[in-house]
N, C-alpha and C positions, 0 to 999 in steps of 0.2 A: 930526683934521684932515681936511677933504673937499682929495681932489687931483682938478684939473683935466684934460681930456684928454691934455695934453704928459704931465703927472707918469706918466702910467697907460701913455701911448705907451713913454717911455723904459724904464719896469720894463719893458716884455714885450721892447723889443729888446735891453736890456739879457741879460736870460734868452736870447733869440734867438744873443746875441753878433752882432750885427751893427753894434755902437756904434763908431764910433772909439776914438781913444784919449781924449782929451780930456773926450768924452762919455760914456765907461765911468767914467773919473775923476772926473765929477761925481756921477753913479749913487752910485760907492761913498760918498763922501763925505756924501751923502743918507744913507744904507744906516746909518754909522755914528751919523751924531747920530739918525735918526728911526727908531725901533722899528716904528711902525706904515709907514714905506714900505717897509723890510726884509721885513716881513709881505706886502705886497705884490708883491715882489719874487719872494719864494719860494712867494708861491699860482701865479704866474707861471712860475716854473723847472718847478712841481709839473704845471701844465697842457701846458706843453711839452716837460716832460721824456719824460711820455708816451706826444707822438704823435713823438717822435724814437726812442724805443724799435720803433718799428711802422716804421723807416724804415732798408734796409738802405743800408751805403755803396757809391757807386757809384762805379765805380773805371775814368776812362775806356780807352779803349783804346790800345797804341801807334799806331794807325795818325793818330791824331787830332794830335800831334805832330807827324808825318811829314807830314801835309796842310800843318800853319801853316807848317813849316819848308819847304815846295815852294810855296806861297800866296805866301809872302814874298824868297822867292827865294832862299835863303841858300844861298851856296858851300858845299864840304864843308868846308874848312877853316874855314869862318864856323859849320856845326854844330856844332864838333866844340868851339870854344871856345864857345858858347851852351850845351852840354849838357855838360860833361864828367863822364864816369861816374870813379867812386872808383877805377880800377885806371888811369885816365888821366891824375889829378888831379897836378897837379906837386908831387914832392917840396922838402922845401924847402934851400938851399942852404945850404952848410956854412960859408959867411961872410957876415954881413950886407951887405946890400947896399940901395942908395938905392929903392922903389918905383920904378918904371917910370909915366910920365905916362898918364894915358888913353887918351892920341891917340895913345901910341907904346907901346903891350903889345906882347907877342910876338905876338898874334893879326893885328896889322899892319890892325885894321879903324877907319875914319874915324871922327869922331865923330858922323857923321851913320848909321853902320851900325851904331854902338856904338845911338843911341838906337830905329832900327828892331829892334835883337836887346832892348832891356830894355822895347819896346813887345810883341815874342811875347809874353817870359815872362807880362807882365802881364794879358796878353791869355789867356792858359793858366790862371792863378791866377783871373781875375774866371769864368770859362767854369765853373770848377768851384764856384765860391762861386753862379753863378746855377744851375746843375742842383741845387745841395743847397737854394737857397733855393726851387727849382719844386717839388721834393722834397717836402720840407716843406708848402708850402701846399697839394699837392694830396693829402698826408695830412690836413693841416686840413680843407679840404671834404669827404673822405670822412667824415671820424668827423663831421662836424657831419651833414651828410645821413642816415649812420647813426641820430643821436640823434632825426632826426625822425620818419624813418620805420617803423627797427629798431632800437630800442634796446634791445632785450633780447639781442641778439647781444654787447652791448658789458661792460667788466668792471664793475663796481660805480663804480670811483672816473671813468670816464665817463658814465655814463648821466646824463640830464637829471635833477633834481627833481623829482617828480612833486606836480603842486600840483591841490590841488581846488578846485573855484567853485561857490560854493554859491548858485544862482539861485532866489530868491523870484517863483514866480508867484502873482500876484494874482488872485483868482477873482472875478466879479461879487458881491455882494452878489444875493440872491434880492428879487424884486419883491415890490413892495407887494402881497398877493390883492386883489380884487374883493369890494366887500360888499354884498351882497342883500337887501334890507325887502319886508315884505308885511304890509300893513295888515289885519288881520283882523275883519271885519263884519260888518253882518247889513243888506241893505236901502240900504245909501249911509248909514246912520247914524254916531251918531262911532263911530269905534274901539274896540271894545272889549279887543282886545291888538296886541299890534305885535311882527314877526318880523324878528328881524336874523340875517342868517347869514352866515361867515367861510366864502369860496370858499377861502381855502387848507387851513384844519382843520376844513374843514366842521361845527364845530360850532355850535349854532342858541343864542338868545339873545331867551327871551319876555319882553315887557314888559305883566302889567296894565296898564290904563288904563281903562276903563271900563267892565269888565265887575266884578260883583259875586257872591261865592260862596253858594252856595245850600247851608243845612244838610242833611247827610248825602249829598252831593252833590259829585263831582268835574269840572275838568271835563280833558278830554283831547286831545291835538294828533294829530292823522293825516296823512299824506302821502299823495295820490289820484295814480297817473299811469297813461297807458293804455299804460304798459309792464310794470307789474305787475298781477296777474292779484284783486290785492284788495287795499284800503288798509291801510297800514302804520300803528301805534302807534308814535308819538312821545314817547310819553310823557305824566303827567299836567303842568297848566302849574297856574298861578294862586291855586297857595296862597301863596307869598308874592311881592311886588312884583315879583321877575327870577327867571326859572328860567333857568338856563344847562345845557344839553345837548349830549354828540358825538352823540346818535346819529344821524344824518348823514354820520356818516364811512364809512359799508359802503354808501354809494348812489355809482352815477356821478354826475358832476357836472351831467350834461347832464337825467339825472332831476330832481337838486337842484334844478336851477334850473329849469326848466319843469313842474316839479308844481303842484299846488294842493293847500293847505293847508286844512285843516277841524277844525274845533272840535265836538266835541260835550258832551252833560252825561251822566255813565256814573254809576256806583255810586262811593260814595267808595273813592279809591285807586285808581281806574279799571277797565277792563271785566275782568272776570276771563275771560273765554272769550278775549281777543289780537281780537273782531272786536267792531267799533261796536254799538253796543246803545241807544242811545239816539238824540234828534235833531242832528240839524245846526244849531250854532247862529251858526257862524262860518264865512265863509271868505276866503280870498285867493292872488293868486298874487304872486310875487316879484320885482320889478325893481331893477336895478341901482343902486345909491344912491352906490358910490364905486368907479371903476375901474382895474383893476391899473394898478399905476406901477412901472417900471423904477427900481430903484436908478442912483445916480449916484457910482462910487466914490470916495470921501474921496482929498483930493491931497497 
């Protein structure tokens, strides 16, 4: 059963005792037919039992008496029946007799002094039910402040629950790379292979097209840039349809991309000395054909 704010209020004043009568009497009757507000009840007695442990009684002083009763104006013989201590207390008499009316006690005071003297007492009794109830709440604020800032100070059965949040960050998705072609020719004629190369895995991607293989005969791809001190082997291309190649990946990008490429025809299986040995029968340089695109991450 879900209780509402009232239900939750009255358990904790109930544990509080701060209920009347009537409203402690409903409490209970709650308590008995329903198990789970009883539970309720007593996580409540459990949390205040507590911080009422952590709270000593404060016991006011005589002089604070002695004010209400000089505040209020009261005769000494209007004290002395307002307070009577147990060594003052009237014994009782040894024949029955009718009660004496209100207005006409031995104390001889009006009924307008009777209710000024039952206004102190009660006036004494709420003074001390409000210093135990400031008491009280200003133990609650501390342990609550405690639990935010220090609570390792505090015993086990107060400390907060320590809860974890487990936050998901989302990282971009990594960008489309840039793809780079260079049309390799001889003259402005048609094409005789075509280079595609991946800026992000720099690896290179030859396509025959119109060059045809010459028996005993290879032919081989070079990298020319005038930041290298001699043209690099790329490898041999054009024995069958797509040669797909990294080696590309151990150059800067900025080489990659601003070199020129060159074909030559070497010994089959290419130069054996690593340096061109034959003509140049192709070349090209590489332009941009598809460029980076930023991911857009999924919603």
């Amino acid at each position: 059963m879900a209780y509402n704010e009232d239900h939750i209020a009255l358990a904790a004043e109930y544990a509080l005792g701060t209920l009347d009568a009537d409203e402690r009497a409903q409490v209970q009757a709650t308590i008995s037919a329903d198990a789970n507000y009883a539970a309720l009840v007593e996580a409540w007695e459990l949390k205040l039992g507590a911080l009422n442990q952590m709270v000593g009684l404060v016991e006011p002083s005589p002089q604070v008496w002695e004010r209400i009763k000089a505040a209020i104006g009261m005769s000494g013989e209007q004290q002395a029946f307002a307070l009577p201590t147990p060594a003052e207390a009237p014994k009782p008499a040894p024949t029955m007799a009718p009660p004496a009316p209100a207005n006409d006690s031995g104390s001889g005071l009006s009924p307008e002094s009777m209710r000024v003297v039952r206004f102190a007492k009660q006036t004494y009794v709420w003074k001390r039910v409000a210093a135990s109830a400031g008491a009280l709440a200003a133990s609650l604020l501390l342990v609550l402040g405690v639990q935010l800032y220090k609570p390792d100070v505090l015993p086990d059965a107060l400390r907060p629950p320590v809860r974890t949040q487990i936050v998901k960050v989302e990282t971009p998705p990594p960008a489309i790379p840039a793809q780079y072609v260079a049309v390799l020719q001889q003259d402005g004629n048609s094409p005789a292979f075509i280079l595609t190369v991946d800026a992000g895995s720099k690896s290179f991607t030859v396509r025959r097209v119109a060059a045809t293989p010459e028996p005993g005969k290879s032919y081989e791809l070079w990298l020319v840039s005038d930041k290298l001190q001699k043209p690099r082997s790329l490898g041999v291309i054009g024995g069958r349809d797509f040669t797909v190649n990294p080696s590309l990946a151990s150059y800067d990008s900025d080489i990659v991309s601003k070199a020129t490429y060159a074909v030559t025809i070497e010994p089959e299986g290419g130069s054996p000395t690593g340096v061109a040995t034959g003509p140049i029968v192709y070349t090209g340089k590489l332009v941009e054909s598809v460029p980076s695109v930023p991911m857009t991450p999924r919603r």
